[in-house]
N, CA, C and O of each residue as an XYZ file, in Angstrom:
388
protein
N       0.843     -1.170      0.000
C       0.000      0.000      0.000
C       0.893      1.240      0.000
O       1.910      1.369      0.681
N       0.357      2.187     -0.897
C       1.090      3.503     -0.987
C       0.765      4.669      0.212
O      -0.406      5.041      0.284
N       1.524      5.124      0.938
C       1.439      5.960      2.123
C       2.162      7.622      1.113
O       3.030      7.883      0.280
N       1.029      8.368      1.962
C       2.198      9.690      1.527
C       2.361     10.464      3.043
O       1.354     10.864      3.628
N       3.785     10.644      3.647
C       3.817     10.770      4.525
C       5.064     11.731      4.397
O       5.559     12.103      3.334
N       5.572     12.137      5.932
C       6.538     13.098      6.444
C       7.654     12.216      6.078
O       7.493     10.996      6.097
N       9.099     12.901      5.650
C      10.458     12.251      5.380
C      11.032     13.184      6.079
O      11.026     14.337      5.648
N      11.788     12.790      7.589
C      12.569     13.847      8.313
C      13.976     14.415      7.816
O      14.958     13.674      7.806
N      14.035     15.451      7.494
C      15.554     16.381      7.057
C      15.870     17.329      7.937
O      15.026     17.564      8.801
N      16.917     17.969      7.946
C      17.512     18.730      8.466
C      18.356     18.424      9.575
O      18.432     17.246      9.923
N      19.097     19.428     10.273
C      20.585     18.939     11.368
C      19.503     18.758     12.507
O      18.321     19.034     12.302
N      20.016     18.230     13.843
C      19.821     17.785     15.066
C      18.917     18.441     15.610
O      19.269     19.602     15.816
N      17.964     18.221     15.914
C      17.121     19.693     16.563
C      16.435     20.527     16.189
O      15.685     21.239     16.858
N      16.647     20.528     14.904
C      16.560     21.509     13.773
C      15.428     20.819     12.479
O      15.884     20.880     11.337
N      14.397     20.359     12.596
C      13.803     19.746     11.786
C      13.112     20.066     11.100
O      12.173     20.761     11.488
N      13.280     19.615      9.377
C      11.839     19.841      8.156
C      11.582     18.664      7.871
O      12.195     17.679      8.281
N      10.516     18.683      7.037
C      10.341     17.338      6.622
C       9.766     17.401      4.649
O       9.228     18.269      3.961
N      10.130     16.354      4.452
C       9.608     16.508      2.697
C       8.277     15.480      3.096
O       7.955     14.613      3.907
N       7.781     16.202      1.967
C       6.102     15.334      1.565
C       6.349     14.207      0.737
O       6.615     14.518     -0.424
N       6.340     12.813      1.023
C       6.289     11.766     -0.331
C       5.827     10.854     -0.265
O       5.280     10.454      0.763
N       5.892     10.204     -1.358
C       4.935      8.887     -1.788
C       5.935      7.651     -1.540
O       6.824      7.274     -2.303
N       5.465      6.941      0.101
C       6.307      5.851     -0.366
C       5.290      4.654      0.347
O       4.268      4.890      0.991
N       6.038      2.920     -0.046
C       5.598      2.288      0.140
C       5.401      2.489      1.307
O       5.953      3.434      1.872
N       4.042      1.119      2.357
C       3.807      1.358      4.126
C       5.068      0.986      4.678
O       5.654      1.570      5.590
N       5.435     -0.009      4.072
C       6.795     -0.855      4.527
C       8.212     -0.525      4.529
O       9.059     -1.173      5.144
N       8.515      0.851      3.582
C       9.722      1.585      3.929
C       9.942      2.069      5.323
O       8.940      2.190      6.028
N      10.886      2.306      5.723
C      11.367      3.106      7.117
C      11.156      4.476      6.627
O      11.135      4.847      5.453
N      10.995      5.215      7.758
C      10.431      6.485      7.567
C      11.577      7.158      7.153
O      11.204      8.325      7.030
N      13.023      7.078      6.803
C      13.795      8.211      6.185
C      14.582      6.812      4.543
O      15.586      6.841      3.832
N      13.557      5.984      4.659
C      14.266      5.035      3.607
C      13.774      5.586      2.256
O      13.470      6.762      2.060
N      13.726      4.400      1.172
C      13.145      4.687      0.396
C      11.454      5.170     -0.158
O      10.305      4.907      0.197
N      12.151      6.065     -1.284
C      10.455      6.880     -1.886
C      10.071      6.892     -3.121
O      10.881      6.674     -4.022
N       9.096      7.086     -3.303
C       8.797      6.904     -5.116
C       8.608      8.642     -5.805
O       8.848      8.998     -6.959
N       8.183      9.356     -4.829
C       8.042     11.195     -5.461
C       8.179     12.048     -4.235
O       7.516     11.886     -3.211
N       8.871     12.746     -4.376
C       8.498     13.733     -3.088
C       7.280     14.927     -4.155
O       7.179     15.178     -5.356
N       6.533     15.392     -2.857
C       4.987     16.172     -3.664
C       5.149     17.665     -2.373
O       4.260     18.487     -2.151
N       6.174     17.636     -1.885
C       6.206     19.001     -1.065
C       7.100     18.978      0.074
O       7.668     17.964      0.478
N       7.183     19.912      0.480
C       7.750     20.496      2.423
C       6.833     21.074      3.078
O       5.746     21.606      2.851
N       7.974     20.706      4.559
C       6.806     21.166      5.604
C       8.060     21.441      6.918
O       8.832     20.687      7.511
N       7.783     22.866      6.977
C       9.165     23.610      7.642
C       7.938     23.914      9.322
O       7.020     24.731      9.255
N       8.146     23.298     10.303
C       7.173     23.343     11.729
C       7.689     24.636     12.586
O       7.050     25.204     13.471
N       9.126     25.000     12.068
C       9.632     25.768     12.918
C       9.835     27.350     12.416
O      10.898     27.964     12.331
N       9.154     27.586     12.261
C       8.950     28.940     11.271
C       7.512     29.355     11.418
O       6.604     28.648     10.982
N       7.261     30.715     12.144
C       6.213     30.787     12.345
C       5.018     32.148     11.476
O       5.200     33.365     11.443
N       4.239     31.610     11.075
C       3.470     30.027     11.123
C       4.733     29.074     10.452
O       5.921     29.223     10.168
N       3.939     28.255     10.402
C       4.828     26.753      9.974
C       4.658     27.069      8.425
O       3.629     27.644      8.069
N       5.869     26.627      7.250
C       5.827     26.775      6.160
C       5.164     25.452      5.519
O       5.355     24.326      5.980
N       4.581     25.656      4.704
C       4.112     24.257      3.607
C       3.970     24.711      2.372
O       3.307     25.721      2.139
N       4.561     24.035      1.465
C       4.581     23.930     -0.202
C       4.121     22.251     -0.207
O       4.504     21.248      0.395
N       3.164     22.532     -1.158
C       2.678     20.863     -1.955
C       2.427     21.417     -2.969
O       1.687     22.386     -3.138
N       3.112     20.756     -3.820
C       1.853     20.433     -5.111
C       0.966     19.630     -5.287
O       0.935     18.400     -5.275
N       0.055     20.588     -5.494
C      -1.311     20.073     -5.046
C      -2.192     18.916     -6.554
O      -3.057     18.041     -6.569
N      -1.446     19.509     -7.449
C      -1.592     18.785     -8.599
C      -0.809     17.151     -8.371
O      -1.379     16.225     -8.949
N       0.271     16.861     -7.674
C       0.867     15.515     -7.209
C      -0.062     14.898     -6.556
O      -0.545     13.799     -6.828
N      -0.476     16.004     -5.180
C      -1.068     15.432     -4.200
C      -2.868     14.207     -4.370
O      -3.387     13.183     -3.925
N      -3.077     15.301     -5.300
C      -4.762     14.807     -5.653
C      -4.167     13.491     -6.967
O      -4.838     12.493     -7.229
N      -3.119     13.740     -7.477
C      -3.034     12.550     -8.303
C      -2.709     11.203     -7.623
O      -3.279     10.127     -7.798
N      -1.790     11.459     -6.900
C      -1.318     10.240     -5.797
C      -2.664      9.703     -5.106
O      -2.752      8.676     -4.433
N      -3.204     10.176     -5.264
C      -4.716     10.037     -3.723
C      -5.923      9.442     -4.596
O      -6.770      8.627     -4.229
N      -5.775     10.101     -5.927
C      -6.582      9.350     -6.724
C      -5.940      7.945     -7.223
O      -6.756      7.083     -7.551
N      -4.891      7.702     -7.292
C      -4.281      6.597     -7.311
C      -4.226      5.169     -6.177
O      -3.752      4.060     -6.425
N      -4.811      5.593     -5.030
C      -4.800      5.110     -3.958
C      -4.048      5.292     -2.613
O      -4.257      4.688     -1.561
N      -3.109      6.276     -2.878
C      -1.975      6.867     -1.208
C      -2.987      7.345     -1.163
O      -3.819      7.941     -1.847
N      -2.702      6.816      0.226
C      -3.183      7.261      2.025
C      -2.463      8.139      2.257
O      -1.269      7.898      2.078
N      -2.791      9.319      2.676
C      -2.348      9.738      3.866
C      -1.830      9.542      5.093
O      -2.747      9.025      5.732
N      -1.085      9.633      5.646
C      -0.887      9.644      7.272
C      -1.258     10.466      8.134
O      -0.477     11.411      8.251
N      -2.252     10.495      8.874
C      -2.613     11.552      9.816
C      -2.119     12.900      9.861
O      -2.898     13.812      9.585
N      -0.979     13.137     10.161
C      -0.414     14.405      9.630
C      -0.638     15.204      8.517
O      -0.986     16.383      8.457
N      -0.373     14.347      7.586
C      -0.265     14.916      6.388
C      -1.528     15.266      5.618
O      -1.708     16.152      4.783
N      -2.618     14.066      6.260
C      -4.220     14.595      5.938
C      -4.564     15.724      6.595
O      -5.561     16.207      6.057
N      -4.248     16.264      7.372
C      -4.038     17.839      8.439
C      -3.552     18.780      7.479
O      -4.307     19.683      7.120
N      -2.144     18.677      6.912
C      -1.655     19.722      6.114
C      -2.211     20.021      5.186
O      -2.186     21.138      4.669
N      -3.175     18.491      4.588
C      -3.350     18.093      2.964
C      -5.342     18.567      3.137
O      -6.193     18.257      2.302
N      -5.499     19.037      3.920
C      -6.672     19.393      4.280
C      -7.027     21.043      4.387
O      -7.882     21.754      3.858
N      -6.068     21.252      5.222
C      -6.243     22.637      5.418
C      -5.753     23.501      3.976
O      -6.049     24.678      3.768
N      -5.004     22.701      3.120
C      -4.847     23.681      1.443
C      -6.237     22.658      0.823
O      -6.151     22.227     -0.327
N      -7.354     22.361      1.592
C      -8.328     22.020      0.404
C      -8.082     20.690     -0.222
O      -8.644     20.679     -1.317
N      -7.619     19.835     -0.036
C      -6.997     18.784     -0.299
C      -7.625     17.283      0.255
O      -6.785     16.709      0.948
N      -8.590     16.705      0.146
C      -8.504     15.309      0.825
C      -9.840     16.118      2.157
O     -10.324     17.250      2.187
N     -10.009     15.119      2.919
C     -10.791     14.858      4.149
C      -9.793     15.327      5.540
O      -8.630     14.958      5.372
N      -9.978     15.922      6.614
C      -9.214     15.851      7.806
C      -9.417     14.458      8.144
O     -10.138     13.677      7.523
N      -8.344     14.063      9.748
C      -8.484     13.081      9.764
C      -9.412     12.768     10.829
O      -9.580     13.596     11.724
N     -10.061     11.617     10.834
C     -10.828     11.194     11.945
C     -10.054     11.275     13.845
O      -9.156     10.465     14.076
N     -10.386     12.022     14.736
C      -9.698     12.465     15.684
C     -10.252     11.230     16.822
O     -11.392     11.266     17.285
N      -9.315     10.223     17.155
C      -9.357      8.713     17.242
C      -8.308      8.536     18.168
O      -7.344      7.913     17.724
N      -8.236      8.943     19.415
C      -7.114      8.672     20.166
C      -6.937      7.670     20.763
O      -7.924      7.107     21.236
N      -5.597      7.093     20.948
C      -5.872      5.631     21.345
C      -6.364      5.535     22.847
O      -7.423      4.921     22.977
N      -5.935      5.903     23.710
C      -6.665      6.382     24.858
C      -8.106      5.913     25.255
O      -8.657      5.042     25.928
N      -8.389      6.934     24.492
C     -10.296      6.455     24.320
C     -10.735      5.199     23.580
O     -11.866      4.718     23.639
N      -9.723      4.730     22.884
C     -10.273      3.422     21.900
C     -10.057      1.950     23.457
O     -10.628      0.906     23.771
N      -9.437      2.398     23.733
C      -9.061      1.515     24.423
C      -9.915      1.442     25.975
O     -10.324      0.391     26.469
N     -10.106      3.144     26.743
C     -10.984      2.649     27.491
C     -12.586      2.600     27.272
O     -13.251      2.548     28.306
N     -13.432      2.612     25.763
C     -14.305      1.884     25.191
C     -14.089      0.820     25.097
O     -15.254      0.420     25.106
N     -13.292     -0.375     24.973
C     -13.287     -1.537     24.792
C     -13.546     -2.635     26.192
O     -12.786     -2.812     27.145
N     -14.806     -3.231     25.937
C     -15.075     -3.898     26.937
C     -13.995     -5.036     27.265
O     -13.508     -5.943     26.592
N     -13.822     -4.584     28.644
C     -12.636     -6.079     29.423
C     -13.257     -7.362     29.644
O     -14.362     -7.177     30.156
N     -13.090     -8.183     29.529
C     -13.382     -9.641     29.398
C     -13.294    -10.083     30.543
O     -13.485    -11.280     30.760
């Protein structure tokens, strides 16, 4: 399954991240098939570039989102937010046996 998710860059402390399309099963700084944007957290506001023309093609293709990125990929108009599902609560809903 195709994920489009955060790829961490930058020095120690100091973090951006690129937007891309990779398999679920890569490691999160491994391999990718497109990067489709940045996302700078420490700059205020926070910076984001997507192309938004990648983004809706990838998504029509079948990438998922990752929570995050359905946040970023939402607020430029993009996709659905994500369902707000904390594990917390999933867990003390679940009847104990």
């Amino acid at each position: 399954m195709l994920r489009i998710r955060l790829r961490r860059v930058g020095k120690k402390k100091q973090p951006s991240y690129r937007l891309v399309v990779a398999d679920s099963h890569a490691p999160r700084d491994g391999a990718f098939i497109e990067t489709i944007g940045t996302y700078n957290p420490l700059t205020q506001p926070a910076t984001i570039e997507v192309n938004d023309d990648k983004a809706r093609e990838w998504i029509a293709k079948g990438a998922v989102p990752s929570d995050r990125v359905a946040k970023i990929l939402s607020a430029r108009g993009i996709g659905e937010p994500p369902a707000f599902t904390p594990k917390a609560k999933k867990a003390a809903a679940a009847p104990e046996a």
